[in-house]
C-alpha positions as CSV (number, residue, x, y, z in Angstrom):
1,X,-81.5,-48.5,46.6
2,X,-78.5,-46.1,46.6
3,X,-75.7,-46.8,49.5
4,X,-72.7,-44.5,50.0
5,X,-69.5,-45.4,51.2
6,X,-67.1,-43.4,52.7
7,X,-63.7,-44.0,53.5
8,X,-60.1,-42.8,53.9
9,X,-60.1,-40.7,56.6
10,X,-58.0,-40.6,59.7
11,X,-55.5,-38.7,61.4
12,X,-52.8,-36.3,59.6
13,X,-50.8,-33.6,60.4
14,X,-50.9,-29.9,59.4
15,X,-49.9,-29.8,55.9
16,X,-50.5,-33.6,55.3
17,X,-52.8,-35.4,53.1
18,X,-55.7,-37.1,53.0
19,X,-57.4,-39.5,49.6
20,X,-61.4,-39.9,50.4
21,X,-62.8,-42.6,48.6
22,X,-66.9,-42.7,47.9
23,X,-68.1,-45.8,46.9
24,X,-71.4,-46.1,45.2
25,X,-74.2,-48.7,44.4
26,X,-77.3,-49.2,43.5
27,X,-77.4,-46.8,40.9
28,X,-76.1,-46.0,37.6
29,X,-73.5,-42.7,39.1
30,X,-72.8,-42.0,35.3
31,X,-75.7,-39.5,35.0
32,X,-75.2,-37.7,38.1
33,X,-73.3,-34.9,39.5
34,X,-71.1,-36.2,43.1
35,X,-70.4,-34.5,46.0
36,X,-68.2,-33.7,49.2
37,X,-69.8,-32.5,52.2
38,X,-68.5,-31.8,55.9
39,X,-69.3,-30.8,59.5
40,X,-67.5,-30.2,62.0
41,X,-68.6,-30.4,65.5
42,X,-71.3,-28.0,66.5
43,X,-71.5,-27.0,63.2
44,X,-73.9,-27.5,59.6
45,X,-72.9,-30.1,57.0
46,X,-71.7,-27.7,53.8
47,X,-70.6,-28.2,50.6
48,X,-67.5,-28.9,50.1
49,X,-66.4,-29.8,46.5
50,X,-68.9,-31.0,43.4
51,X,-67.8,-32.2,40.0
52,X,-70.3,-32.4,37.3
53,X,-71.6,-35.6,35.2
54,X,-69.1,-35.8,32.7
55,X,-66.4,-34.9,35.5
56,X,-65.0,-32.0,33.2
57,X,-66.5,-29.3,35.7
58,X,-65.9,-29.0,39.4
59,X,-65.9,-26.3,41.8
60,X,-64.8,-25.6,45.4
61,X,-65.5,-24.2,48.3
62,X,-62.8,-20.7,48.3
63,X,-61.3,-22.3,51.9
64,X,-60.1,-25.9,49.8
65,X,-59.2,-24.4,46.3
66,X,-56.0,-25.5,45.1
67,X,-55.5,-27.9,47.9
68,X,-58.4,-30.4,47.1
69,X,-58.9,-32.4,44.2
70,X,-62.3,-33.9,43.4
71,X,-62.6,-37.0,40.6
72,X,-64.7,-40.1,39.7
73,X,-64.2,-43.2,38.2
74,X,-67.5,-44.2,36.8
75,X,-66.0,-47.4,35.3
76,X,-65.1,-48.2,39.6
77,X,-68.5,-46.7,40.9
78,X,-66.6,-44.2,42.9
79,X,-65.4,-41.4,43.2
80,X,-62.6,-39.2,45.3
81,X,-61.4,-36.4,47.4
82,X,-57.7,-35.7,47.3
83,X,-56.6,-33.0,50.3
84,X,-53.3,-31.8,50.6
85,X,-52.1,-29.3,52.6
86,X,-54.4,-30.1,55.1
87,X,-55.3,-27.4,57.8
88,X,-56.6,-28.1,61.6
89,X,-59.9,-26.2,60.3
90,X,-60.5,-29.0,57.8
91,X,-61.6,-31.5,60.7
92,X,-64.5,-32.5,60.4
93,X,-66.8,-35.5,59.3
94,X,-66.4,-35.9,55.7
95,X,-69.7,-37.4,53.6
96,X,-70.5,-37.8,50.0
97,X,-73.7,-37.5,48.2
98,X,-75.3,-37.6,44.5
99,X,-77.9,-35.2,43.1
100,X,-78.8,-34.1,39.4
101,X,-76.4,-30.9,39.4
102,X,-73.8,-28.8,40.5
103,X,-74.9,-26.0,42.2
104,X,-72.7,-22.7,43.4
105,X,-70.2,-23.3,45.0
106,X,-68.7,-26.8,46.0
107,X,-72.3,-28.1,46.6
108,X,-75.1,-30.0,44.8
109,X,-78.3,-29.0,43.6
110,X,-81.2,-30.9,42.7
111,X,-83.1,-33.7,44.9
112,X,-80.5,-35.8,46.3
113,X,-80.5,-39.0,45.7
114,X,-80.7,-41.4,48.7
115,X,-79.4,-40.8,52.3
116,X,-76.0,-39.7,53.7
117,X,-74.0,-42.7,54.4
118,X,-72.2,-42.8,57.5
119,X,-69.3,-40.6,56.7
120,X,-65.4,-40.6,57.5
121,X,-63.4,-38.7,60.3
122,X,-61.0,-36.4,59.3
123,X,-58.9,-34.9,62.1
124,X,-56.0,-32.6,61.1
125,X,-53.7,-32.2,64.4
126,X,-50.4,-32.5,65.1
């Protein structure tokens, strides 16, 4: 059964940075595409960032080009979200997910695999 992981969050400043860490088990993440997701209060859980199976595509939301990076490590079972630059409107809960494809934007597409995990805070304030 598929568990996600998250971890890494926690207070930063305005123009700080953040590395999210998604750990994964109970599959075999090498033929899937992985994800970054996030909601902020009162609001839906979007798509942040996805990268693709062989982690040579990924794609963005336009609000977190250029300032986050997403990766994997298959080898680790995990996989990553570097933010930089951080910006108060990037607080939010931060969750990671796994599903057959990239889709448009910085989500997935496909039937997700498994449940969200519990997530990780990210508060940018100074």
């Amino acid at each position: 059964q598929l568990q996600l992981v998250e971890s890494g969050g926690g207070l930063a400043q305005p123009g700080g940075s953040l590395k999210l860490t998604c750990t994964i088990s109970g599959i075999t993440m090498d033929n899937y595409a992985l994800g970054w997701f996030r909601q902020a209060p009162g609001k839906e859980r979007d798509g942040v960032s996805c990268i693709n199976t062989n982690g040579r595509a990924t794609r963005y939301i336009d609000s977190v080009k250029g300032r986050f990076t997403i990766s994997r490590d298959n080898a680790k079972s995990s996989f990553y979200l570097e933010m930089s630059r951080l910006k108060p409107e990037d607080t939010a809960v931060y969750y990671c997910a796994v599903a057959p494809f990239c889709g448009s934007g910085g989500t997935l597409a496909g039937n997700f695999v498994g449940s969200w995990g519990q997530g990780t805070q990210v508060t940018v304030s100074s």
